[in-house]
C-alpha positions in Angstrom: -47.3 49.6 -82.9 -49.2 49.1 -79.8 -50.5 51.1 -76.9 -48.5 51.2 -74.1 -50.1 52.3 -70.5 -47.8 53.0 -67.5 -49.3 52.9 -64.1 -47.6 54.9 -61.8 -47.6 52.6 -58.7 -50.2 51.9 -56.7 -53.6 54.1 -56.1 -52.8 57.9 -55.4 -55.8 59.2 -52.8 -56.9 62.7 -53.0 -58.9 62.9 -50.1 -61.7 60.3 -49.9 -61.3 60.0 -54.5 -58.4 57.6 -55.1 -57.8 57.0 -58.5 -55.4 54.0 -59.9 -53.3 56.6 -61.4 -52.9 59.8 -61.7 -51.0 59.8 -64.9 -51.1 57.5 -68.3 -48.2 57.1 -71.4 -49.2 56.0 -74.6 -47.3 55.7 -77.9 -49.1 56.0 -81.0 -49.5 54.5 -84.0 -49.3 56.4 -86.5 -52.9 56.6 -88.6 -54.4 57.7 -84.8 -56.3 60.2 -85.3 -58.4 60.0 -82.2 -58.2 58.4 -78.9 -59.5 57.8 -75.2 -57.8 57.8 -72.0 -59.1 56.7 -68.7 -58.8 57.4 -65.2 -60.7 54.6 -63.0 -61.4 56.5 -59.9 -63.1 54.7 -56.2 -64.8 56.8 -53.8 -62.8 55.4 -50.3 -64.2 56.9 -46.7 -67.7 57.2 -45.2 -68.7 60.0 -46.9 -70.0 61.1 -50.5 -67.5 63.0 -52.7 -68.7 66.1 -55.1 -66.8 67.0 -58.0 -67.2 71.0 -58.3 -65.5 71.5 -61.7 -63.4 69.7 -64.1 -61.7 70.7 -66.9 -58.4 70.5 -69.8 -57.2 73.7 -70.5 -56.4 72.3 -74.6 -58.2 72.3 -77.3 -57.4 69.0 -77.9 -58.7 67.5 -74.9 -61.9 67.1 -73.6 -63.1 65.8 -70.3 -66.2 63.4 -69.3 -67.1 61.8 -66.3 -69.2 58.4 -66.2 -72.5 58.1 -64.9 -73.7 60.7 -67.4 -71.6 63.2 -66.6 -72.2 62.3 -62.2 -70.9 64.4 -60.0 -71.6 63.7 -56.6 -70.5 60.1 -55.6 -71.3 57.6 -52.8 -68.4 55.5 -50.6 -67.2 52.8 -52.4 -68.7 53.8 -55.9 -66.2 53.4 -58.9 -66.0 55.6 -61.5 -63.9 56.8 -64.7 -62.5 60.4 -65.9 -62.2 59.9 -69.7 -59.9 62.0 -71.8 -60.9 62.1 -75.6 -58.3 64.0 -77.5 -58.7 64.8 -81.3 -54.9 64.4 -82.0 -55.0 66.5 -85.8 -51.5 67.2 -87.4 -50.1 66.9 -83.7 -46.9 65.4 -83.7 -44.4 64.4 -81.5 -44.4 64.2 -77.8 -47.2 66.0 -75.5 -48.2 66.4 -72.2 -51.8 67.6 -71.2 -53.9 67.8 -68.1 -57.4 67.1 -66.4 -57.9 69.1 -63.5 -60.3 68.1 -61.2 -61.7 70.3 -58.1 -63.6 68.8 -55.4 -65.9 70.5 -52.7 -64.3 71.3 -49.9 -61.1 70.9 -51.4 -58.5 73.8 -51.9 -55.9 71.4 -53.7 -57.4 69.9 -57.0 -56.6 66.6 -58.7 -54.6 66.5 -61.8 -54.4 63.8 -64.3 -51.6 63.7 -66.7 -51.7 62.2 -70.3 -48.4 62.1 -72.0 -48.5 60.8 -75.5 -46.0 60.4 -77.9 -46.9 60.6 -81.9 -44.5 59.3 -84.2 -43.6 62.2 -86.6 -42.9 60.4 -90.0 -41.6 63.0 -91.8 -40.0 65.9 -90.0 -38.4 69.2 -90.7 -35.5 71.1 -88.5 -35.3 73.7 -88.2 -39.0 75.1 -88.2 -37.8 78.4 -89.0 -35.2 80.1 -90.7 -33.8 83.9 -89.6 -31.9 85.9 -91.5 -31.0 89.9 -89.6 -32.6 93.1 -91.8 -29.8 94.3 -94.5 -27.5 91.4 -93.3 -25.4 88.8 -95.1 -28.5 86.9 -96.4 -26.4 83.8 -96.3 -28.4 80.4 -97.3 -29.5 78.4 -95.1 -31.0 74.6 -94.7 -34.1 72.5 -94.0 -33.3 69.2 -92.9 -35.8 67.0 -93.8 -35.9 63.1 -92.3 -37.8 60.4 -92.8 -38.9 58.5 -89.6 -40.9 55.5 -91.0 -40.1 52.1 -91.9 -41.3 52.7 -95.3 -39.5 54.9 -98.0 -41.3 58.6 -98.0 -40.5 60.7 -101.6 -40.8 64.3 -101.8 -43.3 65.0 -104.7 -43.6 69.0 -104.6 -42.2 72.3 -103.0 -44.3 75.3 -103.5 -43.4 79.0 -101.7 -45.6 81.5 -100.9 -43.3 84.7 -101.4 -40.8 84.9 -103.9 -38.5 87.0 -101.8 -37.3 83.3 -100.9 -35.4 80.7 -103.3 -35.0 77.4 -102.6 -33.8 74.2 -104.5 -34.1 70.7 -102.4 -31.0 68.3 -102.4 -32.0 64.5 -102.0 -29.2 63.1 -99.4 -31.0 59.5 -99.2 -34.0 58.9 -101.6 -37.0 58.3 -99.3 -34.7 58.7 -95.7 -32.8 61.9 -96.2 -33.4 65.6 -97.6 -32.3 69.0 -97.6 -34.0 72.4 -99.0 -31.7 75.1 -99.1 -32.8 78.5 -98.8 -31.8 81.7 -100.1 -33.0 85.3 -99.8 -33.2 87.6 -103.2 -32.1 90.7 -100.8 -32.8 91.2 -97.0 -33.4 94.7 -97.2 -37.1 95.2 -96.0 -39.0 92.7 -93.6 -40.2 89.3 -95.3 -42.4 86.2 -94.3 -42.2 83.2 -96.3 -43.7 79.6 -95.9 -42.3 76.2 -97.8 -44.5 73.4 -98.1 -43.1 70.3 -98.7 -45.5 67.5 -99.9 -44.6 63.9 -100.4 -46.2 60.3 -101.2 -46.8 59.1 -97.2 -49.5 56.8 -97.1 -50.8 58.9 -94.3 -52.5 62.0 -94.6 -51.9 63.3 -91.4 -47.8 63.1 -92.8 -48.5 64.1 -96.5 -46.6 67.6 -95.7 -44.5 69.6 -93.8 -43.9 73.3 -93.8 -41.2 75.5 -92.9 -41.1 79.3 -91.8 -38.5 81.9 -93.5 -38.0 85.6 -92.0 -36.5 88.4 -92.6 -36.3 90.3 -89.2 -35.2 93.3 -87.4 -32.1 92.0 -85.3 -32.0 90.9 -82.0 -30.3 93.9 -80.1 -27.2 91.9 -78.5 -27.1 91.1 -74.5 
């Protein structure tokens, strides 16, 4: 799978800082672990343009300028913004900022990275409910496989045993289910099911799934 850049049209000028675009999409492979994005900037006008502050509010995502980290640029310097996210167990589709203030500037720039990271081996729901001193009905984990390559389930481990389980294999290595049952719902519970399997991919190698025994919603 490739990378896949979409520029939004032509340059977007934020006062005299034009940048080619203001907001990149990229779709993973799925062994990415880490990766770079990069806002080519120009400094347009006959003055020199300060960056005050920039920033991305995420964990994930942190933001450098070139130049050493320059701030204050001449007319008709060029320049990048680089994004450097450290992706983890993220999955799925995102969306994060770089905000950019200038000086003398009340409106600042923001640059808009969406990404989307295959998930190979998802579960739905992430959470299963059940009301205190309810039915305490079972309920189901659907489990799917999203790769072109067969994924097995090799273990299921629990961490309260309030909760049983027992998985169902719809499609071997496509398709599963793990359905749930509570011994009793008569006091408040947590539980978390890890599901591991044989992915080639570490970052895949398990999913987990949240089971609670609540006090019920009071109705609208």
């Amino acid at each position: 799978m490739g990378l896949v850049i979409l520029l939004m049209g032509p340059s977007c000028l934020f006062g005299e800082l034009a940048f080619e675009t203001n907001e990149i999409s990229m779709t993973l492979p799925p062994d990415k672990n880490r990766l770079s994005v990069e806002f080519p900037f120009k400094v347009k006008g006959a003055k020199p343009v300060t960056i005050k502050e920039y920033q991305a509010a995420c964990s994930c995502l942190s933001a450098e300028i070139s130049g050493n980290g320059k701030l204050t640029w001449r007319p008709g310097e060029s320049g990048v913004v680089r994004g450097n996210f450290k992706l983890g167990t993220i999955k799925g589709a995102i969306e994060k900022k770089i905000v950019i203030t200038l000086e003398g500037e009340a409106v600042p720039i923001v640059l808009t990275a969406k990404l989307e990271i295959p998930d190979l081996f998802s579960i739905d729901p992430p959470t299963l409910f059940w009301d205190l001193n309810g039915r305490g009905e079972a309920q189901i984990f659907k489990i799917r496989v999203n790769h072109e390559t067969e994924i097995m389930v090799t273990e299921l481990s629990c961490t309260n045993e309030q909760f049983k389980y027992e998985l169902k294999v719809i499609k071997p290595g496509r398709e599963y289910q793990v359905a749930v049952t509570p011994v009793h719902v008569k006091e408040r519970a947590f539980g978390l099911l890890r599901i591991k399997n044989d992915c080639e991919f570490k970052k895949y190698s398990s999913v987990q799934g949240f089971m609670v025994v609540r006090v019920p919603k009071p109705s609208s």
